[in-house]
C-alpha positions, 0 to 999 in steps of 0.5 A, a space after each residue: 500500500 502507499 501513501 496514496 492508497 494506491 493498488 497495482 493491478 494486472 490485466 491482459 492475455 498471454 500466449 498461455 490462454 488467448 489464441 494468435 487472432 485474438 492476440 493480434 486484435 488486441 496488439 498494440 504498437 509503439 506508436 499508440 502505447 503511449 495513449 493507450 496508457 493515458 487513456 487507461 491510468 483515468 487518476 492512477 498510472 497505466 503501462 502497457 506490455 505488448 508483443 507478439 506473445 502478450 498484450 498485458 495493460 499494469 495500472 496503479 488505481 485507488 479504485 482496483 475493482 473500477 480500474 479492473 471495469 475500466 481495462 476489460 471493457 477496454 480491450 474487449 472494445 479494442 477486440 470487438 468481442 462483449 467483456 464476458 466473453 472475453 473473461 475467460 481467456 483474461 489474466 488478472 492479477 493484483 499486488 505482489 501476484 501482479 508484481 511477479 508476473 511481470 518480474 517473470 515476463 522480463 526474466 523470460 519465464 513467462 515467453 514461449 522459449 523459456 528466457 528468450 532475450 527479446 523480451 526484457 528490451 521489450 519491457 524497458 520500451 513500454 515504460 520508456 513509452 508510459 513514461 513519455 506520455 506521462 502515464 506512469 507514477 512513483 508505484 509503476 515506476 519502482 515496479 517497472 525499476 525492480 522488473 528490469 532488474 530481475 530481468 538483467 540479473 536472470 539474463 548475467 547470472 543465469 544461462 537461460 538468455 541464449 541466443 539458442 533460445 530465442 523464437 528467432 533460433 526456433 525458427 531457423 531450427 524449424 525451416 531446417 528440421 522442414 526443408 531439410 539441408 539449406 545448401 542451394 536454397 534461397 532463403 528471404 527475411 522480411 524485416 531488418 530488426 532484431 528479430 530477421 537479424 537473428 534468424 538470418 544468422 542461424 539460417 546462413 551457413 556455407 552454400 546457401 546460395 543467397 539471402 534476400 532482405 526486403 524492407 521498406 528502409 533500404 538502407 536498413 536492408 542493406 546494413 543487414 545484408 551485407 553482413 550475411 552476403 546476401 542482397 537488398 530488395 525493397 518490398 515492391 519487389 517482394 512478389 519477385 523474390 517469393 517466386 524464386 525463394 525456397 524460404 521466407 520468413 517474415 518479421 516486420 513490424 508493418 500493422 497490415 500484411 506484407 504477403 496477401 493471397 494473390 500476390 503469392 497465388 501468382 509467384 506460385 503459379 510461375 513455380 512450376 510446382 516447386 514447394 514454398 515454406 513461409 514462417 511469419 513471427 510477426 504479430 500482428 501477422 505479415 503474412 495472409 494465413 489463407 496463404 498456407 491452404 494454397 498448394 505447394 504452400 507450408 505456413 508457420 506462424 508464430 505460435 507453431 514456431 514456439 511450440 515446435 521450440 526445442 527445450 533443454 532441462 536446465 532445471 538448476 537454472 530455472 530454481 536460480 532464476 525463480 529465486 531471483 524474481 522472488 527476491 526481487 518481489 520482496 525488495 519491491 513489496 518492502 519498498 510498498 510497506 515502507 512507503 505506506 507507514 512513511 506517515 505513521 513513522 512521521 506521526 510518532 517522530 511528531 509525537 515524540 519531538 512535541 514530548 521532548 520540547 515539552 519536557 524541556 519547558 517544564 524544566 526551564 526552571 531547573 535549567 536556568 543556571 546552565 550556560 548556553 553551551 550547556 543548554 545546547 548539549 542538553 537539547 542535542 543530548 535528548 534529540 539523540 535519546 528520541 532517536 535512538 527509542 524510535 530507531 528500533 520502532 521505526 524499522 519494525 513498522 516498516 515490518 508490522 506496519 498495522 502494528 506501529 498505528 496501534 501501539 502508539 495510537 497515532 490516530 490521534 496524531 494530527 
């Protein structure tokens, strides 16, 4: 609790319980965070997580059960479906339970591929985001600080934020384990982010014959390709591309789709018969899925790379990471207990100081005698004795913070 009776809370869908198209309505970009995140924090603060595996709004509220109201009617809005019907597929959490569901998303425990090392720059640009337009406050921000850090720590301290780990590494196991050996084979990333770089570096090897990277900064493009020796091409000649690649994976950021239907129908026709495989990891989605019932045609999304994601048992690693998360949750909700008996500790530093100067004045008789050097090491030798007592209350409330109110029935302190 804070000193503003402020109460976190947690709504949203994961990969865990809402399928890829309901994923994909609730997406929200970069660009419309921000106000998403105004619009729902109403009098409190609102962050919004959203990336291919989850659309998760954290909102600091007076009101949790109004805050609550406020963002499943939003996102039911947003996916055009009635509140009740999108209830069972909801995540709703609140306090420490909602704390550490995101101290596990940026920790990568909660991704598809356990500790995929995507996830945690994924959450500092969503409070970099809130914290632009100014929909974030002192609870979402600690909350969001200790995040991070599980996050930073599970990934230096832990193994499990490999590169083999990531849903990039998944989709070039994925396109071996389906076309079998890639020497002769042309291979075509849509995008350029960080996402297509590392699923060129685990597609290119010696023999492939050539990596295409299309996207709409050609600049960009071109960065990417020649680091794996491939060439540039922008997206108006994608369609071109498609007919001669055994391979397309795509990953752009793009809010519409790359590939449509006809465009592909037509670079199939002048195939020959020559079979396509299409692996689309952008949410929403690049590539039309009615492109995986034409023939000839193989279509992954992002959902089946994950679950065709290998996983090794490093059962040690996961405790260590558990444990972080778990002491950072306790770091975090000392910080809350802390912060809500910061006005109980004030009112019994008031009270003891107005005894003190009280006590005083009533000796001033006695007092009168001393020198004023004599009187200034009385008043310092009884502030220091106030400190002291209250040395030992003050870090127990912070532990027992009901406990300091009653004690010394500060609900009569002004």
């Amino acid at each position: 609790m804070t000193t503003t009776g402020e109460q976190l809370l947690l709504v949203g869908v994961s990969h865990k319980e809402a399928p890829l198209d309901l994923r994909e309505r609730l997406h929200v970009g970069a660009h419309e965070a921000g106000d998403v995140g105004v619009e729902l924090a109403c009098a409190g603060g609102a962050v919004v997580v959203s990336t291919c595996n989850r659309t998760e709004i954290y909102v600091a509220d007076i009101d949790a059960r109004a805050a609550r109201t406020r963002v499943v009617g939003a996102l039911a809005e947003r996916a055009g479906v009635a509140a009740a019907e999108l209830g069972p597929v909801l995540n709703v959490a609140a306090g420490s339970l909602a704390a550490r569901h995101l101290f596990r998303v940026a920790a990568g425990l909660e991704s598809r591929v356990v500790g995929e090392p995507q996830i945690l720059g994924q959450v500092r640009e969503a409070r970099r985001l809130a914290a632009a337009a100014g929909s974030t406050g002192r609870l979402l921000d600690r909350l969001f600080d200790h995040a991070l850090l599980a996050g930073k720590r599970v990934r230096t301290e832990t193994t499990l934020a490999t590169a083999s780990d990531s849903i990039a590494a998944a989709a070039a196991q994925l396109v071996k384990q389906r076309v079998g050996p890639l020497e002769g084979r042309r291979v075509l990333i849509v995008g350029t982010g960080k996402i297509g770089g590392l699923t060129a570096a685990g597609l290119v090897a010696p023999g492939v014959e050539s990596v295409f990277v299309a996207h709409r900064g050609l600049e960009r493009a071109v960065a990417l390709a020649d680091r794996f020796g491939g060439r540039a091409v922008g997206l108006d000649r994608l369609g071109a591309e498609v007919e001669r690649a055994d391979v397309v994976v795509s990953c752009t950021r793009c809010p519409q789709l790359v590939l449509e239907l006809d465009e592909v129908a037509r670079a199939l026709a002048r195939r020959h018969g020559a079979p396509l495989l299409l692996v689309d990891l952008a949410v929403p989605r690049d590539i039309d899925p009615r492109i995986g019932d034409l023939p000839g045609c193989e279509l992954h999304d992002v959902d089946a790379v994950g679950s065709c994601a290998a996983r090794t048992t490093r059962a040690g690693e996961l405790r260590r990471a558990e444990q972080i998360v778990a002491d950072e949750v306790a770091r975090f909700e000392a910080w809350q207990r802390a912060l809500g008996v910061a006005p109980d500790i004030a009112s019994l530093r008031r009270r003891a100081e107005s005894i003190r100067v009280s006590e005083l004045a009533r000796a001033d008789a006695k007092l009168a005698a001393l020198t004023p050097a004599e009187r200034r090491a009385v008043e310092a030798l009884t502030a220091q004795l106030v400190n002291k007592l209250l040395h030992l209350p003050t870090v127990r409330a912070k532990e027992a913070p009901d406990a300091l109110r009653h004690l010394f029935a500060l609900e009569d302190v002004a």
